[in-house]
LOLUM-69159 format. One record per residue (C-alpha): x, y, z; residue number from 1. Coordinates in nm, 4 decimals, always signed. Example, Ala and Ser with C-alpha at 12.3 -4.5 7.8 and 13.67 -1.06 7.14 Angstrom:
2
<atom><xx>+1.2300</xx><yy>-0.4500</yy><zz>+0.7800</zz><i>1</i></atom>
<atom><xx>+1.3670</xx><yy>-0.1060</yy><zz>+0.7140</zz><i>2</i></atom>
//
This chain:
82
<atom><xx>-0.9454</xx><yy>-5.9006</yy><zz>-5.2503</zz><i>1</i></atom>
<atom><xx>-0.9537</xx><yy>-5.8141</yy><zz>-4.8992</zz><i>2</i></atom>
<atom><xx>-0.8115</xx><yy>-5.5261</yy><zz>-4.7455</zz><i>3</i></atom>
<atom><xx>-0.4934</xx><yy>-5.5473</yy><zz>-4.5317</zz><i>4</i></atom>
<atom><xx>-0.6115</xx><yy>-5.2849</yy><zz>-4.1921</zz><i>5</i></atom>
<atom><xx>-0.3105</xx><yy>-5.1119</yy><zz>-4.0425</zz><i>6</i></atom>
<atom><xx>-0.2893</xx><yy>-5.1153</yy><zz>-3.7110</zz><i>7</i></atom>
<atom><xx>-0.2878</xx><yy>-4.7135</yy><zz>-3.7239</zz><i>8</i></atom>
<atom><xx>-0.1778</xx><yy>-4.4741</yy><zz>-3.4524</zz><i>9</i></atom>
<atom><xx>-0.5586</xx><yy>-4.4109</yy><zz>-3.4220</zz><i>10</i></atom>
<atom><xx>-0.6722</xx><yy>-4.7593</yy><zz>-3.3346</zz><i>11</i></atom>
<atom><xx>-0.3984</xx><yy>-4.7978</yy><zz>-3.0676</zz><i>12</i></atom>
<atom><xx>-0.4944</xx><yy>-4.4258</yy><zz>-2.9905</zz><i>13</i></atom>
<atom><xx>-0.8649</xx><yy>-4.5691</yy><zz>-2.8645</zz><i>14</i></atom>
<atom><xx>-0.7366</xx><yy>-4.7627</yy><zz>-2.5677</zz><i>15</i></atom>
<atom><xx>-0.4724</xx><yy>-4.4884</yy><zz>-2.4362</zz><i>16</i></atom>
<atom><xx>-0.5165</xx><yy>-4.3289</yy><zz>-2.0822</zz><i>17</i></atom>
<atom><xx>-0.6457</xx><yy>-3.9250</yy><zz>-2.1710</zz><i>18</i></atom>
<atom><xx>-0.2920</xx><yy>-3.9028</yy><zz>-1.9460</zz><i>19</i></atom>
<atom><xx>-0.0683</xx><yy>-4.0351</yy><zz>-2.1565</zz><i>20</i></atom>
<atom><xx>-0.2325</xx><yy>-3.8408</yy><zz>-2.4943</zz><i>21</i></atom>
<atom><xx>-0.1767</xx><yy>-3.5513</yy><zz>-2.3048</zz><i>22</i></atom>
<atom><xx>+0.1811</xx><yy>-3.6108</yy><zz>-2.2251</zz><i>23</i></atom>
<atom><xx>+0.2482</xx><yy>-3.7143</yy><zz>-2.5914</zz><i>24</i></atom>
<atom><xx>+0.0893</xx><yy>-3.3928</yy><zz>-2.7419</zz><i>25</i></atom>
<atom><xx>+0.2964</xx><yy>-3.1717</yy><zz>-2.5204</zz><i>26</i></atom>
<atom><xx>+0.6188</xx><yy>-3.3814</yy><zz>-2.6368</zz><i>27</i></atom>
<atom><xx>+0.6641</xx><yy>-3.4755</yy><zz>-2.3293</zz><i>28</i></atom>
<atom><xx>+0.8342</xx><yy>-3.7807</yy><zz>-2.2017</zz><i>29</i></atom>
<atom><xx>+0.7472</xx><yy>-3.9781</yy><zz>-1.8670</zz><i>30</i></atom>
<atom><xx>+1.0553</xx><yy>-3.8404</yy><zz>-1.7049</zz><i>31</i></atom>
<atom><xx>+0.9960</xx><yy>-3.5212</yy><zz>-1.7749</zz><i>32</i></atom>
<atom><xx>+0.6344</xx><yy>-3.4845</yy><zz>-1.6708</zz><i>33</i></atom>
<atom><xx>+0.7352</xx><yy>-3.6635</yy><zz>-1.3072</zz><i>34</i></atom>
<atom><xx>+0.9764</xx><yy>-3.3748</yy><zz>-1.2813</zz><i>35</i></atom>
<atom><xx>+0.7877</xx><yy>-3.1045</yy><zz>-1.3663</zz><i>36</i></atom>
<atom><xx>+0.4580</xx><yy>-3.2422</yy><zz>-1.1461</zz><i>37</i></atom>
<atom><xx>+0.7326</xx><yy>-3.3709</yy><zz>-0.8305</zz><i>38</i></atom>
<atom><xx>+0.6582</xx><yy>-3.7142</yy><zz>-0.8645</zz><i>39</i></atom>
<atom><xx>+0.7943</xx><yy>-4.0393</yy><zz>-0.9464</zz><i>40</i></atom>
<atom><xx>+0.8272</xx><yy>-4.1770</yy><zz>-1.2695</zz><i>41</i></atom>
<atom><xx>+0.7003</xx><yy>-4.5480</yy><zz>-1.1799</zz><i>42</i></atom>
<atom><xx>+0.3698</xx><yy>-4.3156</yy><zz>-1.0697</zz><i>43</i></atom>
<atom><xx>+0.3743</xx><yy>-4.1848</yy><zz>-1.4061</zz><i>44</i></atom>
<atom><xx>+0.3645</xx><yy>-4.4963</yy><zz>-1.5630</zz><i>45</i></atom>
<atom><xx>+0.1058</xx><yy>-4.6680</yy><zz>-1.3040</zz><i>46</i></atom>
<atom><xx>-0.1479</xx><yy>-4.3362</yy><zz>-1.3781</zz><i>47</i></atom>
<atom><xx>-0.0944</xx><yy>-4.4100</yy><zz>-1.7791</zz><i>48</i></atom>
<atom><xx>-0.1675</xx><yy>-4.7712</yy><zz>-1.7286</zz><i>49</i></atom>
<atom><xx>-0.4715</xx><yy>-4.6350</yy><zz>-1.5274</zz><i>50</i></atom>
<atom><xx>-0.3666</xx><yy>-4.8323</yy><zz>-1.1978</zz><i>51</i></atom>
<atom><xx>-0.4429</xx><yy>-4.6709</yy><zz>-0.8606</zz><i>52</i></atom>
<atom><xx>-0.2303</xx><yy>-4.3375</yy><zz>-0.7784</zz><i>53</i></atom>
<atom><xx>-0.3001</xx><yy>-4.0932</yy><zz>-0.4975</zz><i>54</i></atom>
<atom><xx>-0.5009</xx><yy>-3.8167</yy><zz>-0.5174</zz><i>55</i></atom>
<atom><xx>-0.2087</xx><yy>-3.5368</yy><zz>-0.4825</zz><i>56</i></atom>
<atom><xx>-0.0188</xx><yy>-3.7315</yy><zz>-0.7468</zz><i>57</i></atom>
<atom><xx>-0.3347</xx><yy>-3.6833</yy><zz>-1.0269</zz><i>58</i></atom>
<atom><xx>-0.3775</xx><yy>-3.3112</yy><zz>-0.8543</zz><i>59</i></atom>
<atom><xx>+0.0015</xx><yy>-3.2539</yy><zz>-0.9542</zz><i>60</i></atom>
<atom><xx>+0.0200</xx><yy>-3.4896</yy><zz>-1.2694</zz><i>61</i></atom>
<atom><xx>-0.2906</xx><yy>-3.2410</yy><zz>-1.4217</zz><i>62</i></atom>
<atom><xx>-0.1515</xx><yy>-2.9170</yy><zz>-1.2909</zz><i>63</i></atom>
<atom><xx>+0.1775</xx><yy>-3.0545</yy><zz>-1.4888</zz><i>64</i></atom>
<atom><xx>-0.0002</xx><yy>-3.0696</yy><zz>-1.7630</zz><i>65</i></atom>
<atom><xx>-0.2030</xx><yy>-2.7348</yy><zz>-1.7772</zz><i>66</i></atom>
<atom><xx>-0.5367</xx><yy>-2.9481</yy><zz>-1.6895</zz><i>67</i></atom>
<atom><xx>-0.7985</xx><yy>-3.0632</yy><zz>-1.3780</zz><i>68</i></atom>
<atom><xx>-0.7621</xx><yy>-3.3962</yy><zz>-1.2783</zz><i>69</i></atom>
<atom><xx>-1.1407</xx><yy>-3.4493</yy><zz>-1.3734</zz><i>70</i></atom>
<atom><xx>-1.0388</xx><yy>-3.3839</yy><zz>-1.7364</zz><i>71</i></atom>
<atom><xx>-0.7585</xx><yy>-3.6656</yy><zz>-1.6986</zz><i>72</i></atom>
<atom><xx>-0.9723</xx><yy>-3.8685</yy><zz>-1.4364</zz><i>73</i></atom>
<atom><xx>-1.3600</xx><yy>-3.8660</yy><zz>-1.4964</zz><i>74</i></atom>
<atom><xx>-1.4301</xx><yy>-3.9835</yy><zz>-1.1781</zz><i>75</i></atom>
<atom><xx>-1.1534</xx><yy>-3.7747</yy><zz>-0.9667</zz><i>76</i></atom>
<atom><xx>-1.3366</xx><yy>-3.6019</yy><zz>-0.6727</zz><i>77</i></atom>
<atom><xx>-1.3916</xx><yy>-3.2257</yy><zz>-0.7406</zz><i>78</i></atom>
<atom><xx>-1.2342</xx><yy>-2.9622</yy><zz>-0.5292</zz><i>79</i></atom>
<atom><xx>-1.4811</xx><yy>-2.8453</yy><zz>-0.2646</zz><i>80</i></atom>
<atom><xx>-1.5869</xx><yy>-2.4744</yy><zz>-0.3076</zz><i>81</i></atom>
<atom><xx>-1.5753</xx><yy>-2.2626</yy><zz>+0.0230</zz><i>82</i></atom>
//
């Protein structure tokens, strides 16, 4: 007999942007994190899809979230020190 696999939470889990986990774990919904970071919510979306967004946006979608934008965006430029 084979075994049915469930298309878990996990499995769909593997393919989500780190943004949107982040959002869902603080209960969040789209709306309400373009609010809180003062953007729009079609920039929301395009950042969880992991289409191009400006820097400032990812700056203020992370800050929104408690996080650096490296931690959402591996490859975001680091702040220079001074």
């Amino acid at each position: 007999m084979t075994e049915k696999t469930d298309n878990a939470p996990e499995a769909k889990e593997a393919g989500m942007h780190s943004l949107k986990r982040a959002r869902l774990e603080r209960l969040l919904t789209q709306r309400q994190l373009a609010d809180k970071a003062k953007v729009s919510r079609t920039t929301v979306i395009a950042a969880e899809r992991g289409e191009q967004v400006a820097e400032l946006s990812k700056f203020r979608l992370a800050k929104a979230l408690g996080m650096k934008p490296e931690e959402l965006w591996p490859s975001a430029p680091k702040p220079e020190k001074k």
